[in-house]
LOLUMMAR-543717 format. One line per 5 residues: number of its first residue (from 1); their letters; for each residue x, y, z of C-alpha. Coordinates in steps of 0.25 Angstrom, whole numbers, plus 5000, padded with zeros to 4 digits. Layout:
N
NUM> A> X,Y,Z  ...
//
This chain:
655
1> XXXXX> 5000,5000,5000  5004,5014,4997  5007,5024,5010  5005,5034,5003  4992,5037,4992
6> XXXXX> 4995,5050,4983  4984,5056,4978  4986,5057,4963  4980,5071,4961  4989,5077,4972
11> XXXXX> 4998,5090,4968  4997,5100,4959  4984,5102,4950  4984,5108,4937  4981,5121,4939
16> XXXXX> 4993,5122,4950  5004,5114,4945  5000,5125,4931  5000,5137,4939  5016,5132,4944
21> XXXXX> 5022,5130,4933  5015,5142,4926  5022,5149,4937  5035,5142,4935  5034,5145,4920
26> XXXXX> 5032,5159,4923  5042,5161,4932  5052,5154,4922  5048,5164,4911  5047,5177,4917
31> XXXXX> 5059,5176,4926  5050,5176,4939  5036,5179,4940  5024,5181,4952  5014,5174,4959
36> XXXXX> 5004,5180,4966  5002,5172,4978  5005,5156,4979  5004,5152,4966  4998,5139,4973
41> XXXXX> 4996,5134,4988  5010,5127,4989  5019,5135,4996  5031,5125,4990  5027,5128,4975
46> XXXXX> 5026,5145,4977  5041,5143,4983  5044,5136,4971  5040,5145,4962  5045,5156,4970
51> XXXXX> 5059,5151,4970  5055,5151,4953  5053,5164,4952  5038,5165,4955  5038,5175,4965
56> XXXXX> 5026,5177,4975  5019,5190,4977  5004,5192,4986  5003,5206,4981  4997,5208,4965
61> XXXXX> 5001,5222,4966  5016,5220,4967  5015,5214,4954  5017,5225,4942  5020,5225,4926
66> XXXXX> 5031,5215,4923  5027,5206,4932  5020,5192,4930  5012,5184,4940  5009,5170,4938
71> XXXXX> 4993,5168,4944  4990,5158,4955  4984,5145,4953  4971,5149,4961  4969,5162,4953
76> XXXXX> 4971,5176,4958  4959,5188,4960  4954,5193,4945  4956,5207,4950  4973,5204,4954
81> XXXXX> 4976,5198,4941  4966,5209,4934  4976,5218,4940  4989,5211,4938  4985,5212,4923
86> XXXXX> 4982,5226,4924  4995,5230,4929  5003,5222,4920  5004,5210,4927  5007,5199,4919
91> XXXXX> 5000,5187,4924  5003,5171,4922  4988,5163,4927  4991,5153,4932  4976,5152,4939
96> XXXXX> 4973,5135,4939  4963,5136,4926  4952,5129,4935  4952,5142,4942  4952,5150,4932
101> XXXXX> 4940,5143,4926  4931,5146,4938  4937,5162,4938  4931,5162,4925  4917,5155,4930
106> XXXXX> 4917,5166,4941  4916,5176,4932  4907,5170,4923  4896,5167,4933  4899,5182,4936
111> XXXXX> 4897,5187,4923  4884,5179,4921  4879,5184,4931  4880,5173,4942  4885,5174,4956
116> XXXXX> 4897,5166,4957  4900,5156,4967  4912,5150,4971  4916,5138,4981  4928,5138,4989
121> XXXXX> 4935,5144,4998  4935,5158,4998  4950,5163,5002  4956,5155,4993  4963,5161,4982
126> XXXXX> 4957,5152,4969  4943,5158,4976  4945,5171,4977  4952,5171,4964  4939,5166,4958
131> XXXXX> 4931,5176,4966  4936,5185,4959  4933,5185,4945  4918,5190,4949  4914,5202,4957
136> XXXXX> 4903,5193,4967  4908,5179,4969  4902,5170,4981  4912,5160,4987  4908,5149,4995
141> XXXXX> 4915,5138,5002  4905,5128,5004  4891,5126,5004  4889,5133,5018  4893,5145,5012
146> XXXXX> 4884,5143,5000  4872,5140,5007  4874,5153,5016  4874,5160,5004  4861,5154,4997
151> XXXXX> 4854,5157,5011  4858,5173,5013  4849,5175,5003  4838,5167,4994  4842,5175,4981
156> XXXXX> 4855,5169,4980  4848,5156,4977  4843,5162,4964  4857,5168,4961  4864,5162,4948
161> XXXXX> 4877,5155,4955  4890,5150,4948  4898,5141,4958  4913,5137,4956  4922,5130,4966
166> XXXXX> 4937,5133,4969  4943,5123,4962  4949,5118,4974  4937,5116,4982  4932,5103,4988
171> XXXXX> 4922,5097,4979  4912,5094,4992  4911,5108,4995  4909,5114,4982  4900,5102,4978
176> XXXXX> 4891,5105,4990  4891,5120,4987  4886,5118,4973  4877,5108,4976  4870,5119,4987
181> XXXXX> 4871,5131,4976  4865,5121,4964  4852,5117,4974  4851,5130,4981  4854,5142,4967
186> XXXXX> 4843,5142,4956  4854,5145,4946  4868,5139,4948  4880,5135,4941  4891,5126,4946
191> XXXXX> 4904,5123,4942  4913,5113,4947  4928,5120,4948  4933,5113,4957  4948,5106,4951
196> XXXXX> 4946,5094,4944  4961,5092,4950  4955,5096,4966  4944,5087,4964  4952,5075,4961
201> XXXXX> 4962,5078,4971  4951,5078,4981  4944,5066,4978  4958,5058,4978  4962,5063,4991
206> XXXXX> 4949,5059,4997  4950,5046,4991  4964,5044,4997  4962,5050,5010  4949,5038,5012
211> XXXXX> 4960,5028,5010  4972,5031,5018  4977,5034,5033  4983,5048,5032  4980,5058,5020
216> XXXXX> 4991,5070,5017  4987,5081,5008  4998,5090,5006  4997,5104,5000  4998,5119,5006
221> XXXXX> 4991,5125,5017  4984,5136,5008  4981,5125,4998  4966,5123,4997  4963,5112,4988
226> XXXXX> 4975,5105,4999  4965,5108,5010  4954,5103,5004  4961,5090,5001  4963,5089,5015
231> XXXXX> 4950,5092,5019  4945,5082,5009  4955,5071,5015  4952,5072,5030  4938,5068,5027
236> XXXXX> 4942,5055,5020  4956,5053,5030  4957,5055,5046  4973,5060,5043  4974,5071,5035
241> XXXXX> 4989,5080,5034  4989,5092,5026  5004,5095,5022  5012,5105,5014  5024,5096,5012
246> XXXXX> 5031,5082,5018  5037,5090,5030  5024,5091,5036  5023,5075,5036  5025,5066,5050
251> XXXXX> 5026,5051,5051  5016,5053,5064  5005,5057,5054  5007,5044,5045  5006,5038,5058
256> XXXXX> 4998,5024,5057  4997,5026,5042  4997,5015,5031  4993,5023,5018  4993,5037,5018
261> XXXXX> 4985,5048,5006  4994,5061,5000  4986,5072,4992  4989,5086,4990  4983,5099,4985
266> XXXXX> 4985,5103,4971  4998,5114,4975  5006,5104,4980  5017,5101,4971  5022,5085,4968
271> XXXXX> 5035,5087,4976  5029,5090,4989  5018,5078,4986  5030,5067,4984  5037,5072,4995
276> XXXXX> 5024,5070,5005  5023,5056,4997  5036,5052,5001  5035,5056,5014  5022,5051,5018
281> XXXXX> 5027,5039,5013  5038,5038,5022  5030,5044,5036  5020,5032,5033  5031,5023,5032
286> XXXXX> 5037,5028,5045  5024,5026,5053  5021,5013,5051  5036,5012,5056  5039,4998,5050
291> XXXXX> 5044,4991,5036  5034,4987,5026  5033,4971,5023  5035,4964,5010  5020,4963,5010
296> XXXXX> 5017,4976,5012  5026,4982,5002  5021,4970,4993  5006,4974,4996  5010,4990,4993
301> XXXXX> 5016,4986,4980  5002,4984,4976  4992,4995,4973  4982,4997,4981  4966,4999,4975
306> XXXXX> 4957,5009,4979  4942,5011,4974  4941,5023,4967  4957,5023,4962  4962,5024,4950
311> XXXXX> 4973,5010,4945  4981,5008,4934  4982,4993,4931  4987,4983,4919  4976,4976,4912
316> XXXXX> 4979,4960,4914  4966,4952,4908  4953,4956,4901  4940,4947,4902  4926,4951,4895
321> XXXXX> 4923,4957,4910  4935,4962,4915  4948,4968,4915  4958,4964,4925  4969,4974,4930
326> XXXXX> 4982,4972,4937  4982,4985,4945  4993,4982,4954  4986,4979,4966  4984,4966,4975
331> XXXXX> 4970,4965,4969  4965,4961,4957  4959,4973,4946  4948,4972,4936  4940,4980,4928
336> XXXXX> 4925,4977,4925  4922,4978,4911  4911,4987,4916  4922,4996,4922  4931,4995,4910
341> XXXXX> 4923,5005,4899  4909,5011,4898  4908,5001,4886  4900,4991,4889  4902,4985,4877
346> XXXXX> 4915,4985,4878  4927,4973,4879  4937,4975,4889  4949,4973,4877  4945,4983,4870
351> XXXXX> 4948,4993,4882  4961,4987,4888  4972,4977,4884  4980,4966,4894  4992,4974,4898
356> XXXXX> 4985,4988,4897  4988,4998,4908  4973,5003,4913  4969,5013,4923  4957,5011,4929
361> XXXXX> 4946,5014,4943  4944,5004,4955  4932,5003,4957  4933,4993,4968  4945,4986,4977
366> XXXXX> 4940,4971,4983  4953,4967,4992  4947,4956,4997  4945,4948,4986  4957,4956,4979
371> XXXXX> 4952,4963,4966  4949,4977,4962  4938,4981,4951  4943,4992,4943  4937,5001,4934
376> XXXXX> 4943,5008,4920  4929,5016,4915  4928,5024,4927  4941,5029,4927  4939,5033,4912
381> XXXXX> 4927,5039,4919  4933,5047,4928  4946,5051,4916  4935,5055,4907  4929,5064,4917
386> XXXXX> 4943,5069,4920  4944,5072,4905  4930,5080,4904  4934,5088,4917  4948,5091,4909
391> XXXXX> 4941,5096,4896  4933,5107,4903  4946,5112,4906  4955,5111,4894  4943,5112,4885
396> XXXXX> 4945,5099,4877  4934,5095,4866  4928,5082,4869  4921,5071,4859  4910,5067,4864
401> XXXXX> 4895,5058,4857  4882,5064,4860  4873,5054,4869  4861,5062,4872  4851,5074,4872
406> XXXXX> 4851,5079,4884  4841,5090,4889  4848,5103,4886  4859,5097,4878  4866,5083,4876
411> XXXXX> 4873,5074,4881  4888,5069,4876  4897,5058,4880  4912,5062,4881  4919,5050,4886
416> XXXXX> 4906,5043,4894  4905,5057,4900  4890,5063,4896  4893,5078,4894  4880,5087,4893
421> XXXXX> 4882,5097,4880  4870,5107,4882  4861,5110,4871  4869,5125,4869  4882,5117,4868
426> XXXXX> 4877,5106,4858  4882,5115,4848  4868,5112,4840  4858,5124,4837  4847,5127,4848
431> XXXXX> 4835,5119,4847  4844,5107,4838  4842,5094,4842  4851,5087,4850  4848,5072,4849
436> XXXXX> 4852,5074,4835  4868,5074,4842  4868,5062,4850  4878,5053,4846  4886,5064,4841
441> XXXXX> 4901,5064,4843  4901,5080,4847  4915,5086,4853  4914,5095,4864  4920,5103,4877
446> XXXXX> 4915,5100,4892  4911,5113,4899  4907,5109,4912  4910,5097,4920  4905,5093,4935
451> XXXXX> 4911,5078,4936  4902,5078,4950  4892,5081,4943  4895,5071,4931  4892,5083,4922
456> XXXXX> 4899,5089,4910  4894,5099,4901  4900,5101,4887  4898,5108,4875  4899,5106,4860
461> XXXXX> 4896,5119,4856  4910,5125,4860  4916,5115,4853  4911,5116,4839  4910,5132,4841
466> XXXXX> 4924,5131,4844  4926,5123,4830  4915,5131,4824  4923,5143,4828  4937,5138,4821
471> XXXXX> 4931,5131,4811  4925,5147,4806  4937,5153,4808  4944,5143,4799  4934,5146,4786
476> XXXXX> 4935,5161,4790  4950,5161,4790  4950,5154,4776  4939,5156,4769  4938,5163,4754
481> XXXXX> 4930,5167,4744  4929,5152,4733  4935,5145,4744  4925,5131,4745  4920,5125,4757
486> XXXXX> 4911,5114,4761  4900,5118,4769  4886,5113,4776  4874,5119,4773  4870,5125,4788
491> XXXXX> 4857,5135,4785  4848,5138,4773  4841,5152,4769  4833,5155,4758  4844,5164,4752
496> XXXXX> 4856,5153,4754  4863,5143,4765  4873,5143,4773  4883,5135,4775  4896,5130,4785
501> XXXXX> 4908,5130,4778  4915,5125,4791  4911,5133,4803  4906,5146,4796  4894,5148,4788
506> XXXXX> 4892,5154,4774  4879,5156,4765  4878,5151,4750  4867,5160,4744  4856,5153,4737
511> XXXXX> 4861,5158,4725  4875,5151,4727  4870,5138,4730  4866,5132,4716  4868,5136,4701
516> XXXXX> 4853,5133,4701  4841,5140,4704  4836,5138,4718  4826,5145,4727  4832,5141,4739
521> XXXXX> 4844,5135,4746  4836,5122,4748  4836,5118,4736  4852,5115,4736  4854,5112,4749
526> XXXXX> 4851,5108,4762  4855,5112,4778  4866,5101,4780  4871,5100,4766  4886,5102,4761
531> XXXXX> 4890,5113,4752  4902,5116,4745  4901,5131,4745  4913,5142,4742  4914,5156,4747
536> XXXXX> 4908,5167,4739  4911,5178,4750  4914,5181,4763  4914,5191,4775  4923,5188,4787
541> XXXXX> 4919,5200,4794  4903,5196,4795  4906,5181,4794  4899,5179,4780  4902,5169,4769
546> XXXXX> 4895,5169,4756  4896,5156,4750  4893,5148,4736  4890,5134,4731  4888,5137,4716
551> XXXXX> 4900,5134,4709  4903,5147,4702  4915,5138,4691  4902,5132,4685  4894,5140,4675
556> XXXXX> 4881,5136,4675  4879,5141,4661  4892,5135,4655  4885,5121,4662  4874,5124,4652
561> XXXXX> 4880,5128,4640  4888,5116,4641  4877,5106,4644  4866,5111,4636  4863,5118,4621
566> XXXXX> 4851,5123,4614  4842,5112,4610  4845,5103,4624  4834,5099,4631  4838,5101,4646
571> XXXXX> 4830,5095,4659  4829,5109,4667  4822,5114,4680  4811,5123,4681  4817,5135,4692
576> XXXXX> 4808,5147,4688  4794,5150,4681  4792,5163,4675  4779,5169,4666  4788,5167,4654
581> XXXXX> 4792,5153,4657  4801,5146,4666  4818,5146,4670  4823,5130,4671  4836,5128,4676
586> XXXXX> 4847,5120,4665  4856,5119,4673  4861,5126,4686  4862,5140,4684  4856,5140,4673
591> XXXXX> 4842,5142,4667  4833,5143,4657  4822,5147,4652  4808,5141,4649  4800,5151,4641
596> XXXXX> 4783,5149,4644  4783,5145,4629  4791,5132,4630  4785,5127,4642  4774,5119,4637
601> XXXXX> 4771,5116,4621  4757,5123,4625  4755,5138,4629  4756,5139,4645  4752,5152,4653
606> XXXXX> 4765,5150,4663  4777,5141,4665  4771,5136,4679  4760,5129,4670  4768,5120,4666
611> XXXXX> 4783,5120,4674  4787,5121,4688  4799,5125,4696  4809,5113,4697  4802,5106,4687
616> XXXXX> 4812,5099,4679  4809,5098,4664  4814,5095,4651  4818,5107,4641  4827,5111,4627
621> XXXXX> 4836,5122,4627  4831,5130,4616  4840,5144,4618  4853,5148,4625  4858,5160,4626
626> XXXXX> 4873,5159,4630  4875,5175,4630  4864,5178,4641  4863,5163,4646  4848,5161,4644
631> XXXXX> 4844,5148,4641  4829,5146,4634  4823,5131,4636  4809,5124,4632  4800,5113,4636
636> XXXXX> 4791,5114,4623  4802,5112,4615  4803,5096,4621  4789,5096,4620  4786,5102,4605
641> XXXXX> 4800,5098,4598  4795,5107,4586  4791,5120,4594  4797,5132,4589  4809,5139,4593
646> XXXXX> 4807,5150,4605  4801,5163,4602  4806,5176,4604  4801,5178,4617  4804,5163,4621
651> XXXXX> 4818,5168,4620  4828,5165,4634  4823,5175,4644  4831,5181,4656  4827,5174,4670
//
């Protein structure tokens, strides 16, 4: 058995191991630069840096022009570094991005005209940093407070709220607060701020300090995320030592102990951890005040399980139920192949191999009859949702297939997560219909997760705006007049369509969608259909594209004179009827004239007696003029081969 169980999470977070080497980096480029305050709670690190050339100062105003200061990782008051910038201040941020996230939802709420709330403790720098991006913030630090609150007066239930937590805030407390503000406000918004990285680090340590004799957390005095770890550990451990380094240690502590917990707050450097380790190690040693047996140095060469931890093992057999594991422990491993995948149609070999290396959950530890039941789909739970919580952060596009309509929006599976895409963030019109997507591979970005909750809310929309956006300023950056595109058909007018040549939107008048004669866009086309269209004109400026389907290399007449002479007999369509007879079309884009006379081998009183528009018939081309490009045709002539030539006034006449 191990003496000593190290918390995996214990050190430095992201957001302060970021803001130390920023500083370093800083230092190392400007010769020497500022802090304001500890740049974190560990006395150790700010005499570190001091002796690198980041000097310390309480006092903003003895910083001037030339200067640079590097920012803590808890933030600063808006109204220092407002001022710091106006006097020429140059200023390195290193504020932990999780802080800066909820600086900005301070101000937000603010700006929408809700009363922000924030929970945690008051005094502490991150919260009166974030206090201060609005002019009436309420901070709470816990639900006493919030309930007296609520109770000095009735309208306050009615006030719009916007809730945040300090990052590191114990999750008990804040969840307790927002679960009183949700049931008591008419109108409340909650976020869940508090550090993925504090979360975790407070859920391991409690798991640890349940299982040992003596649990050490180590981390500065002023640190509060280190007193909250202790807090959280003297519920779950009857010894509990807070400490800033190994001096503090006493074999008389470890005194009776066999296995003893080590966590430590996120300011607290590696070194000082491995230096605690090693010394615990050796006071634990001390106590029991004897040498360890063959046995027992046998029996700790084994690992020892724990439900709830995570155990990487090697893959020794596959059966169609199960998977066994050699974990390296005295019990034997296996994994269910309900606990292997989400599949359940699914074969164990087409998951893992003999031989592979897997990670994978215990679900349950049986030393008395020696086995351990492991699972692999709940740790690929617990990673995806790890992942989800990550994307918020850096933004990331995720793929996800459409699974339902849900009231209000839909619903999207993203790695067996169910993400909820409202209605606005479908990217579809209002009023569309959503069942139409499900089944749909749709890409999108995560806005909002609440893993206690099990809720996470995404939108689609922000994705294909964002491509939407670049795919515009692509066509605008290279478009020309002639140059050819291929485009969808996106909305129809009686005077034209327009299209999508790739994110922007250009009209073909109805003029410049066929050689033919058309009354309306219809005729030619449909709302979905492709085009290949070419720019006649454009207008960057007003964001206007005139755009062409005709091609303008043919001649229509030249088609004509090529495929037809005097004395053809040409099936044509009737597309106008006038008092003197009707125009057919030859062929598209051009027409020619039907005169009343050679309708009909009878006398008729108007062309409609007889024809009709789009009526397809059979006519002779009797005329053609080539200098004004009239064409005369007749139907009597097929019907009476021996009728006489036109007369006068039966000579082409201009449309």
């Amino acid at each position: 058995m191990r003496n000593v169980i190290l918390a995996e999470s214990a050190g430095f977070c992201y957001g302060v191991e970021r803001a130390v080497e920023l500083a370093k980096k800083t230092a190392g480029e400007t010769g020497g630069c500022w802090m304001l305050g500890d740049l974190i709670h560990n006395a150790h690190v700010v005499e570190d840096l001091a002796r690198r050339g980041v000097r310390k100062t309480e006092d903003p105003a003895a910083l001037g022009p030339g200067n640079t200061v590097v920012i803590r990782s808890h933030g600063e008051l808006k109204a220092v570094l407002d001022d710091l910038e106006s006097r020429g201040v140059r200023c390195v941020n290193a504020t932990c991005p999780n802080v800066c996230r909820i600086q900005k939802l301070v101000a937000q709420a603010e700006a929408e005209g809700r009363q922000p709330i924030i929970i945690g403790e008051p005094h502490h720098p991150e919260v009166m940093g974030l206090a201060s991006w609005c002019r009436h913030p309420l901070v709470f630090d816990g639900p006493e407070a919030v309930k007296m609150w609520l109770d000095a007066d009735p309208k306050n239930r009615e006030t719009p709220v916007t809730v945040v937590a300090q990052t590191t805030c114990i999750r008990e407390l804040f969840e307790t607060s927002w679960n009183f503000l949700k049931k008591e406000c008419t109108n409340a918004k909650i976020f869940d701020t508090i550090c993925n990285a504090t979360h975790k680090r407070q859920t391991e340590a409690a798991e640890i300090a349940g299982k040992v004799d003596v649990m050490v957390v180590v981390g500065d005095r002023k640190s509060a995320n280190t007193k909250h770890l202790t807090e959280i550990c003297m519920k779950r451990c009857p010894r509990v030592l807070q400490v800033e380094n190994a001096d503090e240690l006493s074999p008389d502590f470890f005194h009776g102990c066999t296995v003893a917990g080590l966590t430590a707050g996120a300011s607290t450097p590696a070194g000082i951890i491995k230096e605690v380790y090693a010394t615990m190690s050796e006071e634990i040693k001390a106590a029991e005040g004897k040498e360890e047996s063959f046995e027992e140095l046998l029996n700790q060469s084994f690992k020892t399980l724990n439900t709830g931890e995570k155990v990487t093992g090697i893959v020794t057999a596959i059966t169609p139920t199960e998977v066994q594991v050699d974990v390296g422990a005295k019990q034997s491993a296996y994994i269910k192949l309900s606990e292997l995948s989400d599949d359940p149609t699914v074969k164990p070999e087409d998951i893992v191999k003999i031989g592979d290396e897997i990670e994978t959950y215990i679900v349950r530890v049986n030393d008395v009859e020696g086995y351990a039941e492991l699972s692999k789909k709940r740790l690929d739970a617990v990673k995806v949702w790890e992942n989800i919580e990550q994307a918020v952060e850096d933004k990331t596009v995720l793929e996800g297939t459409v699974t339902e309509e849900n009231k209000g929006g839909i619903v999207v599976s993203v790695k067996g997560v169910r993400v909820f895409v409202p209605a606005s963030q479908s990217g579809q019109p209002r009023g569309a219909d959503l069942s139409s997507m499900i089944k749909q591979k749709v890409q999108l970005r995560i806005t909002e997760v609440n893993r206690a909750r099990r809720r996470v809310v995404g939108s689609i929309r922000s994705v294909t705006d964002e491509a939407r956006k670049a795919a515009q300023e692509a066509v605008w950056s290279s478009i020309e007049v002639g140059k050819h595109y291929t485009g969808t058909v996106k909305s129809m007018t009686s005077y034209g369509v327009f299209v999508d040549i790739g994110g922007v939107d250009g009209m073909v008048h109805i003029s410049e969608l066929s050689w033919s004669r058309i009354k309306t866009p219809s005729e030619v086309c449909k709302v979905g259909d492709t085009l290949d269209v070419y720019v006649i004109s454009f207008d960057p400026e007003k964001h206007k594209i005139s755009l062409g389907v005709k091609d303008h290399n043919v001649e229509p007449w030249q088609v004509f004179m090529d495929k037809y002479s005097v004395g053809d007999v040409a099936s044509v369509r009737i597309v106008k009827l006038m008092t003197f007879g009707a125009f057919a079309e030859v062929v598209p884009g051009v027409d020619g004239l039907i005169h009343i006379s050679q309708i009909a081998d009878r006398r008729i009183d108007k062309p409609e007696d007889v024809l009709s528009e789009g009526q397809i018939v059979d006519a002779k081309i009797t005329a053609v003029d080539e200098e004004k490009k009239k064409i005369s045709l007749s139907i009597r002539a097929l019907l009476a081969p021996a009728a006489e030539e036109p007369a006068e006034d039966e000579a082409p006449v201009e449309e």
